[in-house]
N, C-alpha and C positions, 0 to 999 in steps of 0.2 A: 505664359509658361505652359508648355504642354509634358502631361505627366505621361512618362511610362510604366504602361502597367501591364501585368502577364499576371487574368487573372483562368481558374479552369473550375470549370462548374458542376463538379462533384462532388459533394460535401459527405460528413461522414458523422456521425453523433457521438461523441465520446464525454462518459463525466471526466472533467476534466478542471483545474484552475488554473486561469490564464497568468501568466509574467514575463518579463521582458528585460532583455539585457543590452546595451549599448559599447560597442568599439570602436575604436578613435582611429583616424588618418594620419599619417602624415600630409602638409601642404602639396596639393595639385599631385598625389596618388592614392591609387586604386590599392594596390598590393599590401594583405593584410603584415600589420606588424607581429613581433611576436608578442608582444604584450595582448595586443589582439587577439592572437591564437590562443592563448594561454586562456583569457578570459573565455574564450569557445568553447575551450576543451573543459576548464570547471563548470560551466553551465550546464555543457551537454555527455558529462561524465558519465551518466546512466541513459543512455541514449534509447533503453527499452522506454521508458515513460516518459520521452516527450515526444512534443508533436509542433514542430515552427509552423504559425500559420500567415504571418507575414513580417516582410522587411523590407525597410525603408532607407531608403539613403539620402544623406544630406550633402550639403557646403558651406563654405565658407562663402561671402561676398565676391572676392578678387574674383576676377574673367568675368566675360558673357554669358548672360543667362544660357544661351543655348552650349555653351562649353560645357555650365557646370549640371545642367542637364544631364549632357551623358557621365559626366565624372561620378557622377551620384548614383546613376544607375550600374558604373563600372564598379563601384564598392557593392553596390549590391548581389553582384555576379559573384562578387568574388568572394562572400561570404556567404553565397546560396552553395556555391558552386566545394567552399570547404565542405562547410555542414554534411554535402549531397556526399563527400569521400570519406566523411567520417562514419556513413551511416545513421549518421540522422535522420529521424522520418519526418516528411514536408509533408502537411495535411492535403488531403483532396481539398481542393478549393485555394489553395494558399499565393497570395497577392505579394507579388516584387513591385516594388515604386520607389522611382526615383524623384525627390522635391526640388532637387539644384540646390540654387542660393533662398527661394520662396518659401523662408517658413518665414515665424521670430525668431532674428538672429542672438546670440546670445553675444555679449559684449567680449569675452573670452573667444575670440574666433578660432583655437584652436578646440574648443567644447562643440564646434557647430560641424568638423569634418567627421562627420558620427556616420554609423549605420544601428539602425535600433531591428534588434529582431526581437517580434513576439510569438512568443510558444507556451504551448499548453503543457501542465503538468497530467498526463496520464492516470487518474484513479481506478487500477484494474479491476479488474469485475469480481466481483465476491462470486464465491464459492457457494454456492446452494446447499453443498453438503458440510461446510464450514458450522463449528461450534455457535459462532454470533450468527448466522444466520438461521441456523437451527431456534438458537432463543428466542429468535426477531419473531417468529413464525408458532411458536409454543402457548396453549392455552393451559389457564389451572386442570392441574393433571397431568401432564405430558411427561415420558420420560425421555432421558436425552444420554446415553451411552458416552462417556469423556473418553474419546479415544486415545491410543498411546500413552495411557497412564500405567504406568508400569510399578512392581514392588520386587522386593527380592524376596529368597524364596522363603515362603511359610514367615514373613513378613511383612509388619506395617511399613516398612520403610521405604520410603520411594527414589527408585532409579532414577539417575541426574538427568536419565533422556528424556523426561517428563516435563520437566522444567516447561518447554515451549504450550501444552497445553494448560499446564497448571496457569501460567501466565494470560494465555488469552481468559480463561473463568474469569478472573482474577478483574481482568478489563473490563471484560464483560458487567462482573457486579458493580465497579463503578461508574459507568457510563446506562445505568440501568439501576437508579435506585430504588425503584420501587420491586425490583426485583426478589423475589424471598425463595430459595431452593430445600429441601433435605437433600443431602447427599447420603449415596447409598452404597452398601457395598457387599460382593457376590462373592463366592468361591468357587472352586470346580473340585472333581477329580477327587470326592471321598464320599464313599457310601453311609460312613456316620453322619454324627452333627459335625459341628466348628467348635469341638472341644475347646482351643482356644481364642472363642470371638475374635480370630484372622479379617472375617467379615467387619467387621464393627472398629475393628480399630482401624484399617486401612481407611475408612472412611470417614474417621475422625482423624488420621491424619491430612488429610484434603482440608479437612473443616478447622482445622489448628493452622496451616499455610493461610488462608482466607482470613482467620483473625490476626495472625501475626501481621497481614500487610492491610488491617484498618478496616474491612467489613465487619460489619454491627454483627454481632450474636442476635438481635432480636430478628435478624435476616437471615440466618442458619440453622441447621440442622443436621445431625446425622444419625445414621443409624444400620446393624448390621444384617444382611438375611441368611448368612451361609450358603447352606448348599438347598435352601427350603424353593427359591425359584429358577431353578435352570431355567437356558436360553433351550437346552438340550437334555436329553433323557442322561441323568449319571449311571452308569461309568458311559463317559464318551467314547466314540469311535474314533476320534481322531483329534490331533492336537489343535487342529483349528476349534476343532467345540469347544473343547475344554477352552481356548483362549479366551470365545465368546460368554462360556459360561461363568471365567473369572473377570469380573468387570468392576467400576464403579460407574453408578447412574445418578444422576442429579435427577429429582423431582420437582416439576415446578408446582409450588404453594402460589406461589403469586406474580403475575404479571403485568 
């Protein structure tokens, strides 16, 4: 048996976890079904995060070793060859081979007119500037800015477009128990005090989300500063200070 293989020897380092999917022949053809297709097309639905690193084609017993040679490589053409129009990405390095009839047959011969492609599932690159990789990186002390946490105005109550960061914290504390924060919270934009602790409750509404979905209180914290630490001298100059000066920050207690 002589195996066909095309393989190219630029490889590429991606975190990544490997899986594999298998699509079936009809007897003595190459030309995918649609059932086949369809299974293509669910696997490789999000085609930004994967990456086929090889595929393999099979046969049935019937014919000559050297027929089904090529028959097996004709399946693999022709599922490299979808993949390549669908815009799938074929890793640097990635190996076509054809087996023929030479594997273990399975007694089901039509289980054996297979092509198996394996592809990587993509794990894209964190974000350095990312809330979790902020905490990953935080020693006791550290403060850490929750961006896009929003309130209405002269309000504890939090804007629904918040929702996405409140949620990653949220992960964050569970994937991180020994985790312990105060959450904190800032105002802008008044030369007085925080007549009505605006500061302190907004930040206890962070700290009430947190207990409502199962983080321990002996893990929290809040508490309010007003207008006592600007980011920026009050009265600001501009509405970007004033944004940064109305903020909530998480403290890390413990890491």
């Amino acid at each position: 048996m002589i195996y066909r293989i095309v393989i190219f020897l630029f490889f590429v380092n991606v975190a990544s976890a490997q899986e594999r999917i298998e699509v079936f022949f009809e007897f003595d053809k190459f030309e995918l079904t649609k059932n086949a297709m369809t299974a293509l097309d669910l696997a490789f639905a999000d085609n930004s995060q994967v990456e086929v690193s090889r595929i393999y084609g099979y046969c049935d017993w019937k014919g000559s070793n050297s027929y089904n040679d090529t028959l097996s490589f004709k399946r693999v053409d022709a599922v490299f060859e979808y993949l390549s129009d669908k815009k799938v990405r074929i890793k640097d390095g990635y190996e076509l081979r054809g087996f023929g009839e030479d594997f273990k047959q399975n007694p089901d011969q039509a289980a054996n007119r297979k092509v198996v492609v394996i592809y990587d599932k993509i794990q894209p690159p964190v974000d350095p500037n990312s809330l979790s990789s902020q905490v990953s990186k935080a020693k006791k002390g550290d403060k850490i800015k929750l961006q896009n946490i929003h309130f209405f105005n002269n309000s504890p109550r939090i804007v629904p477009r918040s929702e996405p960061t409140l949620n990653e914290l949220l992960c964050i504390m569970e994937e991180n128990p020994n985790l312990k924060i105060e959450i904190q919270g800032h105002i802008c934009c008044q030369l007085k005090e925080d007549s009505n602790d605006v500061s302190t409750a907004r930040a206890k509404a962070v700290f009430n989300f947190l207990i409502r979905n199962k983080i321990s209180r002996d893990r929290l914290s809040y508490k309010g500063f007003g207008i006592t630490k600007p980011i920026h001298p009050i009265p600001e100059k501009t509405e970007a200070q004033a944004d940064e000066n109305r903020r909530v920050e998480i403290l890390i207690v413990e890491n």
